[in-house]
N, C-alpha and C positions, 0 to 999 in steps of 0.2 A: 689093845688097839694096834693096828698096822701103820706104824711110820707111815709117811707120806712119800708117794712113788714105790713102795715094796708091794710086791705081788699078794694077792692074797690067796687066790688056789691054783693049782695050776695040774685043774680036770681031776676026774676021780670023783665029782657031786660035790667038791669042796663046797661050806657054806660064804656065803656074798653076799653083798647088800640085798634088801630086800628093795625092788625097782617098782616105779606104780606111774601106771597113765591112764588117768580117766581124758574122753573123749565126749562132751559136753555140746547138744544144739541151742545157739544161741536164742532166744527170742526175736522173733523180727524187731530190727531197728534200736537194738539193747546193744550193740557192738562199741558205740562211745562211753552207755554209761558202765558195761564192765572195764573199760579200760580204765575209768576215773574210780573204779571198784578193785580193781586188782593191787593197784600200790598200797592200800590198809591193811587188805589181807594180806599182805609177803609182810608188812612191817608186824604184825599181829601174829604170822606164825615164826616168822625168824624170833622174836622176843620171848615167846612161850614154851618153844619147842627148840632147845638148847641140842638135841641130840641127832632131829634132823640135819643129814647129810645139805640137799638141795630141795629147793621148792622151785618150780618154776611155770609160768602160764603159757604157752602161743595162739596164736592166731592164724585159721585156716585161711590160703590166700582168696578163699570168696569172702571170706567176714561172717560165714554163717557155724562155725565151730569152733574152740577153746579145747586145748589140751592142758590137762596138768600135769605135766612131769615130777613126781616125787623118788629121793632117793632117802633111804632109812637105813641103820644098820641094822635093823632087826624087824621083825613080825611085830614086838613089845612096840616098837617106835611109830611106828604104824597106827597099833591099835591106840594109841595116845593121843595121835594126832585125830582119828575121828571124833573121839569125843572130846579132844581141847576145842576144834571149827564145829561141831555141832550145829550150835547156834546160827553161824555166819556163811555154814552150807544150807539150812535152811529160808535165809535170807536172800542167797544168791539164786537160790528155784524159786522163790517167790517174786523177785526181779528182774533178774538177767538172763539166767540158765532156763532153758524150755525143760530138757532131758537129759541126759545119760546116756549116748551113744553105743561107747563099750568100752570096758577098762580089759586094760593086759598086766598081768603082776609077774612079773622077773625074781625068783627068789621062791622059798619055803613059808607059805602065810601059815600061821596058826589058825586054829581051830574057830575061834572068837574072830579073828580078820574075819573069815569065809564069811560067817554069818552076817556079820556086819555090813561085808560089802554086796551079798545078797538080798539084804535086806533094804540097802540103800537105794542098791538098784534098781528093785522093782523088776516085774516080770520081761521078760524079752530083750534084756539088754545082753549084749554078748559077754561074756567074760572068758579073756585067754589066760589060761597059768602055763608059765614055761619054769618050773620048777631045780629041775637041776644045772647046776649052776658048772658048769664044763671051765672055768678058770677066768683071771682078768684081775684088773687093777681098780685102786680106785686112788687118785691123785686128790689129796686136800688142800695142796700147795703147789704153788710151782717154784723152782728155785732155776733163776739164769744162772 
């Protein structure tokens, strides 16, 4: 594992985190109950998921789309994570989430990711891979 603040490629395809943003339309008028929805799931995936880097949600400034920012160090961490939330991604299209917008993956996914996240997504969603990873850091810590 790379200290905190050490470079980790620097270009050449070096391997780097594996980066993920799904892109999510909210259900009309679901925008409070995901917000009262989100702090279970970050307490639920930081508890279970010891190897995830970042998890994080936003909110589009109309209130009508949810980003989730995920950052992993691997494809392995990844495919863990879909099937640790399974359950509680199915919950949130039955609830809150209309659809699936488009996800963009940062990183080298495995074979098993691909299918997964094509399979999750169902027909016509976009998906962008920006696969070689041209260099960068990744900070765990800050130190004044």
């Amino acid at each position: 594992m790379t200290p905190p603040g050490e470079v980790t490629g620097q270009g050449g395809g070096v391997q780097g985190p594996l980066i993920f943003i799904a892109t999510n339309r909210l259900k009309p008028g679901q925008l409070d109950s995901e917000r009262a929805r989100v702090p279970g799931l970050v307490e639920f995936v930081e508890a279970n998921e010891p190897r995830l880097i970042a998890f994080n949600e936003y909110v589009n400034e109309a209130g009508d789309e949810v980003s989730v920012v995920q950052v992993h160090p691997d494809a392995a961490s990844m495919e863990a994570h879909i099937a640790i939330v399974a359950e509680r991604a199915r919950a949130a299209y039955a609830e809150t989430l209309d659809a699936t917008v488009r996800i963009q993956v940062f990183g080298q996914p495995s074979e098993e990711m691909l299918a997964a996240l094509k399979q999750q997504a169902g027909e016509g969603v976009e998906i962008a891979f920006h696969t070689e990873h041209l260099g960068g850091f990744t900070r765990v810590s800050s130190e004044d």
